[in-house]
C-alpha positions in Angstrom: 0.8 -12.3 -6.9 1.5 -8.6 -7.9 -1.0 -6.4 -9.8 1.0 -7.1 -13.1 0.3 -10.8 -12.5 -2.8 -10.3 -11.3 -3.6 -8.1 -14.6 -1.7 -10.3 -16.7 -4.1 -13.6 -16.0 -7.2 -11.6 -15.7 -6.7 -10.1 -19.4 -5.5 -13.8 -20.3 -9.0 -15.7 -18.7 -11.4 -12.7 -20.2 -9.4 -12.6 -23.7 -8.8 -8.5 -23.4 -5.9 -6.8 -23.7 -3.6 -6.2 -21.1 -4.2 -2.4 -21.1 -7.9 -2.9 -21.2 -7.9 -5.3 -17.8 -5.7 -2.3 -16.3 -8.3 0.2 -17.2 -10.6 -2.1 -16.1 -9.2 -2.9 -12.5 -8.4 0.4 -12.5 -12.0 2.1 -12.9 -13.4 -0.8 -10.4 -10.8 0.1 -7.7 -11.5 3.7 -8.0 -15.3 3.0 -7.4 -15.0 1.0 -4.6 -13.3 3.4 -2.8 -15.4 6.2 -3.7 -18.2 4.5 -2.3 -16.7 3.5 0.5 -15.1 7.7 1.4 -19.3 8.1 0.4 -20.4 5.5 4.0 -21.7 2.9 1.4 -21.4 -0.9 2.1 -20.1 -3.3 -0.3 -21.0 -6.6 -0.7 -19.5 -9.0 -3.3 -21.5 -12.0 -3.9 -19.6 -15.3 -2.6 -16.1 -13.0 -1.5 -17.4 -10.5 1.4 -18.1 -7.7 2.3 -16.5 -4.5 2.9 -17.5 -1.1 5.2 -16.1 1.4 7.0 -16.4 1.5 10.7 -16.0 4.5 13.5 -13.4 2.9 15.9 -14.5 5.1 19.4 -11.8 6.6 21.6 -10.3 4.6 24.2 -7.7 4.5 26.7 -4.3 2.9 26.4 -1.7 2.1 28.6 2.3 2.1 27.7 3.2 -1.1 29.6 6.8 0.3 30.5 5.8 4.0 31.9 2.7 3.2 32.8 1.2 6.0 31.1 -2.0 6.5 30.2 -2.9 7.6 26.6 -6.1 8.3 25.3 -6.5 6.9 21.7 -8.6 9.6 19.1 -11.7 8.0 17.7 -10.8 6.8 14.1 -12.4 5.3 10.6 -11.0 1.8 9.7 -12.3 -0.3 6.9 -13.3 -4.0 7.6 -13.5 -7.1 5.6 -16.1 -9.5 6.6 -15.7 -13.0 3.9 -18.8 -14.6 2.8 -19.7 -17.8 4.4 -18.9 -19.3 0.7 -15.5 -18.0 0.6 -14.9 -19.3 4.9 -16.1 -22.7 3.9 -13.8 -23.1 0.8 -10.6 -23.0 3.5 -12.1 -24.9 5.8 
């Protein structure tokens, strides 16, 4: 499903139009990740959570030359699903 669908059935199930759901997406999508750039957890009740993590450096090694690499410490955002949400694809 695309974000048109998405939109589409979203502005269908909450009887808005399909601009307003856009908007609406839109505005929540833009929060999220404002408050995530900001350090802030996320948690959705019965989907998961989300947070941004601080991956530390580390040492890799190219398995044809050998080489060793050291990897730069780096920010990667995680996606942790409610129990809820784990037990419904079970």
């Amino acid at each position: 499903m695309n974000n048109k669908e998405f939109t589409s059935e979203l502005s269908r199930r909450l009887g808005y139009t399909v601009k307003d759901t856009s908007d609406l997406v839109t505005s929540l999508l833009s929060d999220m990740i404002r408050q995530l750039e900001e350090g802030n957890v996320i948690s959705v009740q019965g989907f998961g959570t989300f947070e941004v993590k601080k991956k530390s450096e580390r040492i890799s090694v190219n398995p044809t030359t050998k080489q060793r690499l050291l990897v730069p410490p780096k920010l990667v955002l995680t996606y942790k699903p409610s129990t809820l949400l784990k037990d419904k694809f079970k």
